[in-house]
N, CA and C atoms as an extended XYZ file, in Angstrom:
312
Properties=species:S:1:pos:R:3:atomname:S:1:resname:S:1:resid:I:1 pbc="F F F"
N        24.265      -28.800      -85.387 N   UNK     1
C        23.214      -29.767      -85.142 CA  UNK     1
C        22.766      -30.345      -86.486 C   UNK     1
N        22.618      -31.523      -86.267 N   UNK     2
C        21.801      -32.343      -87.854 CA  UNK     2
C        20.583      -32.028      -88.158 C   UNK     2
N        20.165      -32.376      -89.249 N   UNK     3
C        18.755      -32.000      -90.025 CA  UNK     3
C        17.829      -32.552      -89.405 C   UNK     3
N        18.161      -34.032      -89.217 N   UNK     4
C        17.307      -35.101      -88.352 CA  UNK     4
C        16.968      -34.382      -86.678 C   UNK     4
N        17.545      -33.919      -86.190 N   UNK     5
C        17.833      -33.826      -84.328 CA  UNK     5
C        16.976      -32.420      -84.496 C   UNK     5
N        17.295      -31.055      -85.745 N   UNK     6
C        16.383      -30.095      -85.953 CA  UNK     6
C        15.155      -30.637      -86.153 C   UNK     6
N        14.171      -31.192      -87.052 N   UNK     7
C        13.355      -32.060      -87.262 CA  UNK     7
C        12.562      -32.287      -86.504 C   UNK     7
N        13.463      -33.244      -85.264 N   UNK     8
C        12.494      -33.589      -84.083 CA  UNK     8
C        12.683      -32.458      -82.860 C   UNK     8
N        13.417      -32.020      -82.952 N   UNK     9
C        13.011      -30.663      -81.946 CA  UNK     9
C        11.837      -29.895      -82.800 C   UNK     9
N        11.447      -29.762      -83.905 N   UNK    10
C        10.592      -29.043      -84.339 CA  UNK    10
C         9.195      -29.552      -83.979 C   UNK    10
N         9.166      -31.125      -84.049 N   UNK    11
C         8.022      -32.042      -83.605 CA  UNK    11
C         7.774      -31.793      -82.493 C   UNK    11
N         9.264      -31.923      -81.645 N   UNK    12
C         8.860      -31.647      -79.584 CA  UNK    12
C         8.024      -30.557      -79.654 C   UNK    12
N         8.797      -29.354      -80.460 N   UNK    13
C         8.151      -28.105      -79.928 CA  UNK    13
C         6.537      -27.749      -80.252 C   UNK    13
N         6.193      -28.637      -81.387 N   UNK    14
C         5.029      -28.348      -82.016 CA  UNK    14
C         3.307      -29.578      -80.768 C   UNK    14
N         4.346      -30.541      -80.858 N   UNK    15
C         3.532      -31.282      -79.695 CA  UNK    15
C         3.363      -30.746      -78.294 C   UNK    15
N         4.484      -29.943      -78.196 N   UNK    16
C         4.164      -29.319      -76.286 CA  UNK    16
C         3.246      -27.867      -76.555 C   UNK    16
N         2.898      -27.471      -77.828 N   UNK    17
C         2.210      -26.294      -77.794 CA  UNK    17
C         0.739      -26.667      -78.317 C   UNK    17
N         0.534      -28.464      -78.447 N   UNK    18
C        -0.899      -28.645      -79.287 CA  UNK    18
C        -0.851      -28.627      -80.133 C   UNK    18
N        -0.073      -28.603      -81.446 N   UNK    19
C        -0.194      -28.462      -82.866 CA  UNK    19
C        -0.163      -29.741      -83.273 C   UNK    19
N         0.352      -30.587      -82.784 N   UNK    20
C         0.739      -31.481      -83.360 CA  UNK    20
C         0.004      -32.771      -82.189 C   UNK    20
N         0.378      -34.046      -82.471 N   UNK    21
C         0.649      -35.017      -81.573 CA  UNK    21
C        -0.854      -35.543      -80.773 C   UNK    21
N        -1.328      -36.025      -79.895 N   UNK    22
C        -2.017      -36.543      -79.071 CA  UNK    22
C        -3.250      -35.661      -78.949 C   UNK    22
N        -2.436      -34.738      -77.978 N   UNK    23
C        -3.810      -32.963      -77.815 CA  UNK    23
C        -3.730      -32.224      -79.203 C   UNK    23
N        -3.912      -32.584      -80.192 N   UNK    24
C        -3.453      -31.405      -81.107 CA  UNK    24
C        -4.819      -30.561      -81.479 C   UNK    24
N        -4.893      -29.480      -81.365 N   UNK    25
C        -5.831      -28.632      -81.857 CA  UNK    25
C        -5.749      -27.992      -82.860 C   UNK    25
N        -4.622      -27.997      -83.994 N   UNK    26
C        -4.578      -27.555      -85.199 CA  UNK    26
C        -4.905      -28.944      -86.073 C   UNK    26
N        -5.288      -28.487      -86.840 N   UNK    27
C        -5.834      -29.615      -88.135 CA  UNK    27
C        -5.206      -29.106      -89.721 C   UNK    27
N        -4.936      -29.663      -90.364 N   UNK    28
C        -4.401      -29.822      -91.609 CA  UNK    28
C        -4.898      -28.456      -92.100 C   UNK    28
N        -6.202      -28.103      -91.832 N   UNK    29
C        -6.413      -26.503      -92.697 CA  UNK    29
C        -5.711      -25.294      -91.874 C   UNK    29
N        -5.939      -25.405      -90.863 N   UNK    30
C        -5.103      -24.352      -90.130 CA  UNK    30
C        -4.017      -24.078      -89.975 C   UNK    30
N        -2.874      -25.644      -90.006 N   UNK    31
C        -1.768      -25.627      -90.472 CA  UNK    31
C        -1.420      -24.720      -91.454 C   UNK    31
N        -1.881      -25.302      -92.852 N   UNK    32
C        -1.788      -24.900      -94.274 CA  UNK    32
C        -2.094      -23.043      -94.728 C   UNK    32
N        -3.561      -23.214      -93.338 N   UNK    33
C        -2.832      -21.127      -93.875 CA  UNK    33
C        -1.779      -20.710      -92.975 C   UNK    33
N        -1.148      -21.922      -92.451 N   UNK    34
C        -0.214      -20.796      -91.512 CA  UNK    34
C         1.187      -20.873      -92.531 C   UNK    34
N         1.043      -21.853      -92.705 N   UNK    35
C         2.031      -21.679      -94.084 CA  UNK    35
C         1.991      -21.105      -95.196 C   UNK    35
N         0.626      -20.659      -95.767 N   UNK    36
C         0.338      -19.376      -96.469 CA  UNK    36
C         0.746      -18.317      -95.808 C   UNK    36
N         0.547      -18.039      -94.699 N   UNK    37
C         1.136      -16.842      -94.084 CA  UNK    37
C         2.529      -16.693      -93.683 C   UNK    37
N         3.331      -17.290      -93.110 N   UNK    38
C         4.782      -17.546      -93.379 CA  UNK    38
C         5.462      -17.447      -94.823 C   UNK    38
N         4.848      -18.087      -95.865 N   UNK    39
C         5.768      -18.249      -97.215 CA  UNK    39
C         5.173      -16.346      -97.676 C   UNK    39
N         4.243      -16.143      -96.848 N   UNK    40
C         3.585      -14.727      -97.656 CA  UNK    40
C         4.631      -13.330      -97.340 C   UNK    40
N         5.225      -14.217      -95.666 N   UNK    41
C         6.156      -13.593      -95.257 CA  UNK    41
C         7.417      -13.538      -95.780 C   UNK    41
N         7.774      -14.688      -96.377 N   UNK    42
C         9.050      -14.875      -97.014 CA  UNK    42
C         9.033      -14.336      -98.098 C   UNK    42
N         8.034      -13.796      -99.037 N   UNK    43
C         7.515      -13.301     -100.559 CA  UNK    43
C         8.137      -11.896     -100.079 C   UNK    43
N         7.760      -11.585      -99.146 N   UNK    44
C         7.936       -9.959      -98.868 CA  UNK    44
C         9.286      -10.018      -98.314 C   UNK    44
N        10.104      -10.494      -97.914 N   UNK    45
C        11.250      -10.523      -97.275 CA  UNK    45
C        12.462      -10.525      -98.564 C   UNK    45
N        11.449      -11.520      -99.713 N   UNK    46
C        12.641      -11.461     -101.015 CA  UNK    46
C        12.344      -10.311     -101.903 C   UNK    46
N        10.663      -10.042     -101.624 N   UNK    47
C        10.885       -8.518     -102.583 CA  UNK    47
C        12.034       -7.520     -101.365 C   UNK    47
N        12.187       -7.142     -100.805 N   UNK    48
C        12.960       -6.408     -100.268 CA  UNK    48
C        13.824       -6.826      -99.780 C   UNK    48
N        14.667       -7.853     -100.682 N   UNK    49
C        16.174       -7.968     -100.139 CA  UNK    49
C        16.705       -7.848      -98.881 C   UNK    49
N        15.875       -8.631      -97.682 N   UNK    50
C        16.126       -8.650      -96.479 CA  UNK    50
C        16.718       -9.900      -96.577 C   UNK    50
N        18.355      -10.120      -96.010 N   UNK    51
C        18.868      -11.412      -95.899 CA  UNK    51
C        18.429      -11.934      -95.017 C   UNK    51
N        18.577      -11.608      -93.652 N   UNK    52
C        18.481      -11.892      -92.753 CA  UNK    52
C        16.744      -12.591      -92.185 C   UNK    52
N        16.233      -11.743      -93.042 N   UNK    53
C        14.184      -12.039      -93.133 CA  UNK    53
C        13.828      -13.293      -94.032 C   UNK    53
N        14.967      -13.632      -95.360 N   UNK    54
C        14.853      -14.390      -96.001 CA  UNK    54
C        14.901      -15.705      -95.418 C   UNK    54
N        16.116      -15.374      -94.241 N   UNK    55
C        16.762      -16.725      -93.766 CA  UNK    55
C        15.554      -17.027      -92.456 C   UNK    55
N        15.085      -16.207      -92.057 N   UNK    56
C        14.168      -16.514      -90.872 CA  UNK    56
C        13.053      -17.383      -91.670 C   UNK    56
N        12.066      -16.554      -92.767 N   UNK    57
C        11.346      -17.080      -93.915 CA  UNK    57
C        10.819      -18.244      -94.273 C   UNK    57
N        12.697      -18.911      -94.830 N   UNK    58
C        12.877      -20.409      -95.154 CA  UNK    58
C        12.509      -21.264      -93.826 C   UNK    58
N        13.231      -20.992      -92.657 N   UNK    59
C        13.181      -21.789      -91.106 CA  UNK    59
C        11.618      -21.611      -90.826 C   UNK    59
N        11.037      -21.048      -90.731 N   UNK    60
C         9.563      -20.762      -90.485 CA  UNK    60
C         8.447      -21.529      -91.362 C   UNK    60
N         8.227      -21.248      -92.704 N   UNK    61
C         8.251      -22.289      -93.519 CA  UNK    61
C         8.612      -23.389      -93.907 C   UNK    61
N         9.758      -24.399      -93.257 N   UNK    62
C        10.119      -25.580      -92.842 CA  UNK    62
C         9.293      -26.140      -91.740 C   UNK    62
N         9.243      -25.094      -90.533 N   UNK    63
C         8.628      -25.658      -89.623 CA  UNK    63
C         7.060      -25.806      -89.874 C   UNK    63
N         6.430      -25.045      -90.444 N   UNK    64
C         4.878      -25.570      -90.699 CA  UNK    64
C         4.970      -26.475      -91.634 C   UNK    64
N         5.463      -27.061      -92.642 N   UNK    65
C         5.568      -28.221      -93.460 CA  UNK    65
C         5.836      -29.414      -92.084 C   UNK    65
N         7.172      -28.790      -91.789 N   UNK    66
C         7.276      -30.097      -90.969 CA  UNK    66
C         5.588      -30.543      -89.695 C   UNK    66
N         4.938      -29.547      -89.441 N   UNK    67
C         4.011      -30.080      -88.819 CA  UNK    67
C         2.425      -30.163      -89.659 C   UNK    67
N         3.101      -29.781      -91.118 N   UNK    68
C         1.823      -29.916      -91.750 CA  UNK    68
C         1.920      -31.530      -92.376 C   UNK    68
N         2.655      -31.837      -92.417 N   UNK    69
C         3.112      -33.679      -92.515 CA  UNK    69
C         2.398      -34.245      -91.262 C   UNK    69
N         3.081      -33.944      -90.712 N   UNK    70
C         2.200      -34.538      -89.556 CA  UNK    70
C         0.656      -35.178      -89.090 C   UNK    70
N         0.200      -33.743      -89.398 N   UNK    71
C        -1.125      -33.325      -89.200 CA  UNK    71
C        -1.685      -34.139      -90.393 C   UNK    71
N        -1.334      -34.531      -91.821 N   UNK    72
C        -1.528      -35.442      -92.487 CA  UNK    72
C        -1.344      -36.468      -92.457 C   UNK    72
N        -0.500      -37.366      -91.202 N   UNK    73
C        -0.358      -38.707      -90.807 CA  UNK    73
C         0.952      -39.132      -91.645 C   UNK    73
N         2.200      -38.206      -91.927 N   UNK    74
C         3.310      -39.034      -92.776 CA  UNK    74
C         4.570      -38.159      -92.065 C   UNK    74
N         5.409      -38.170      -92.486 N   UNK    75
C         6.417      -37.424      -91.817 CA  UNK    75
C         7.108      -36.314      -93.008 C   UNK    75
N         7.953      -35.574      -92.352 N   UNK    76
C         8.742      -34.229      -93.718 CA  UNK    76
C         9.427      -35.328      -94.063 C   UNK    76
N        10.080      -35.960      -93.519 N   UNK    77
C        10.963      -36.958      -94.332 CA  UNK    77
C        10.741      -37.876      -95.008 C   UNK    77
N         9.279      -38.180      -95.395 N   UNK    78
C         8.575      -39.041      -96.454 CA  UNK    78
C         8.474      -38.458      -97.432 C   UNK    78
N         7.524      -36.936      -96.776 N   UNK    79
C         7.378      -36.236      -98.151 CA  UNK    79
C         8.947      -35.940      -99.120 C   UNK    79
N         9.524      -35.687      -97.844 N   UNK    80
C        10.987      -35.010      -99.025 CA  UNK    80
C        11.344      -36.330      -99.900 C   UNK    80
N        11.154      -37.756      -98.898 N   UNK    81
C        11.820      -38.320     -100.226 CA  UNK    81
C        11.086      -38.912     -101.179 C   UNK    81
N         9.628      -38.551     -101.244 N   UNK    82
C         8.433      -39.063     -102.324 CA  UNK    82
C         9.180      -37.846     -103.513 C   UNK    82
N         9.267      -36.457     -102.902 N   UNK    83
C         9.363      -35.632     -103.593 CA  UNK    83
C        10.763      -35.947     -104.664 C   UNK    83
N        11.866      -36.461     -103.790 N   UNK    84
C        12.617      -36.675     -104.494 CA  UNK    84
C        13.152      -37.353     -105.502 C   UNK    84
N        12.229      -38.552     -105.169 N   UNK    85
C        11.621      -39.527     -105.963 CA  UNK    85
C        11.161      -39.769     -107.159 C   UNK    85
N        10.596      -38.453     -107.129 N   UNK    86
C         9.579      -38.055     -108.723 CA  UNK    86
C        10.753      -36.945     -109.299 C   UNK    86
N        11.530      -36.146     -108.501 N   UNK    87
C        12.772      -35.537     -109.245 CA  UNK    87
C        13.999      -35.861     -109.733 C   UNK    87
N        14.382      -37.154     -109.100 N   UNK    88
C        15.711      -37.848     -109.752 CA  UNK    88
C        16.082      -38.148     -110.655 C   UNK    88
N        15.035      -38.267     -111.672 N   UNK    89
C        15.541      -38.615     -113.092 CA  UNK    89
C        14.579      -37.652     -114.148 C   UNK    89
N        14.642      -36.588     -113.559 N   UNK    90
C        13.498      -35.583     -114.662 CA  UNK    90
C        14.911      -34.444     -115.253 C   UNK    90
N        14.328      -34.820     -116.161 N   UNK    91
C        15.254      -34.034     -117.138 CA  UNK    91
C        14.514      -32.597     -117.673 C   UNK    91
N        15.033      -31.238     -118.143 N   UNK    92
C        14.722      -30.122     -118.511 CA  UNK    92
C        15.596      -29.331     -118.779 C   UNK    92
N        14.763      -28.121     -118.718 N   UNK    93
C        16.253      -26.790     -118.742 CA  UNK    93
C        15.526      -25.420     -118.398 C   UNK    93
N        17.196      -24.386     -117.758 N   UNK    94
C        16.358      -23.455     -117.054 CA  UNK    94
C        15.835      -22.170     -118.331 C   UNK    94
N        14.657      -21.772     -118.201 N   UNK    95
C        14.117      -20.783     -118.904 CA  UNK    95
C        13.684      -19.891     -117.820 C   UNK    95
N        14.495      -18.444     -118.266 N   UNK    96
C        14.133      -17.377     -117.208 CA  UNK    96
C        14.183      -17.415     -115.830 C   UNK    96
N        15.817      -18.425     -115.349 N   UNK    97
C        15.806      -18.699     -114.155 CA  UNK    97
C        15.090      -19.794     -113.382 C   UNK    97
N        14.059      -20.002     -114.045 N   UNK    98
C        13.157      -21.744     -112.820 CA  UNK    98
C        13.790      -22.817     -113.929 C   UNK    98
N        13.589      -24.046     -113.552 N   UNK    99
C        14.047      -25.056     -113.934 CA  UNK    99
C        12.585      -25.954     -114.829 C   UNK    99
N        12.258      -25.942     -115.933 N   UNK   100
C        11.081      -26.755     -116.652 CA  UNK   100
C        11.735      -27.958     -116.930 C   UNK   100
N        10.465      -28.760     -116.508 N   UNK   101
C        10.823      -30.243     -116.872 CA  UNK   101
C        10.335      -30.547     -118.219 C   UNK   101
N        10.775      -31.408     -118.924 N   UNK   102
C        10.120      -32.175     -119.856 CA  UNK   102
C         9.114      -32.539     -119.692 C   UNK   102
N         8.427      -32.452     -120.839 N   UNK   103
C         7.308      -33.192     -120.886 CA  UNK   103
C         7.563      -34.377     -122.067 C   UNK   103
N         7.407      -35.703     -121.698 N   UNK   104
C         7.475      -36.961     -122.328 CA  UNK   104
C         5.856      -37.314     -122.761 C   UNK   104
């Protein structure tokens, strides 16, 4: 299945449960700790080298972004490509494994 067709099944599913869409009863803060709590989940899944927890983790944490866009009035696919936007031409290097950008 494509990224796009995952995406909007993530939207269907988030609009037929209220999170999202028309009835939505989550709001941008409630979203946002649920994604504190998911990525808190994924923190603990990489301290203990759970593959399988890692990979659930990432998917779980996609999906509250993807409805925390929302809930902010833009889509994941704006943000990703604002984000990408500001990364395409940044230059750096990796120190201790993360990637630092320049500073100009």
């Amino acid at each position: 299945m494509n990224i796009q067709k995952q995406i909007d099944l993530v939207r269907d599913w988030g609009a037929e449960r209220n999170i999202i869409g028309r009835y939505a009863k989550a709001t941008i803060h409630t979203q946002f700790d649920k994604f504190l709590e998911e990525s808190g989940e994924l923190d603990v899944a990489i301290t203990n080298d759970k593959h399988d927890e890692i990979t659930d983790g990432i998917g779980d944490t996609a999906v509250t972004l993807i409805l925390l866009a929302e809930l902010h009035g833009v889509t994941f696919e704006d943000c990703l490509e604002w984000a990408y936007n500001e990364i395409k031409n940044r230059s750096g290097k990796m120190v201790d494994g993360q990637f630092v950008k320049d500073t100009k």
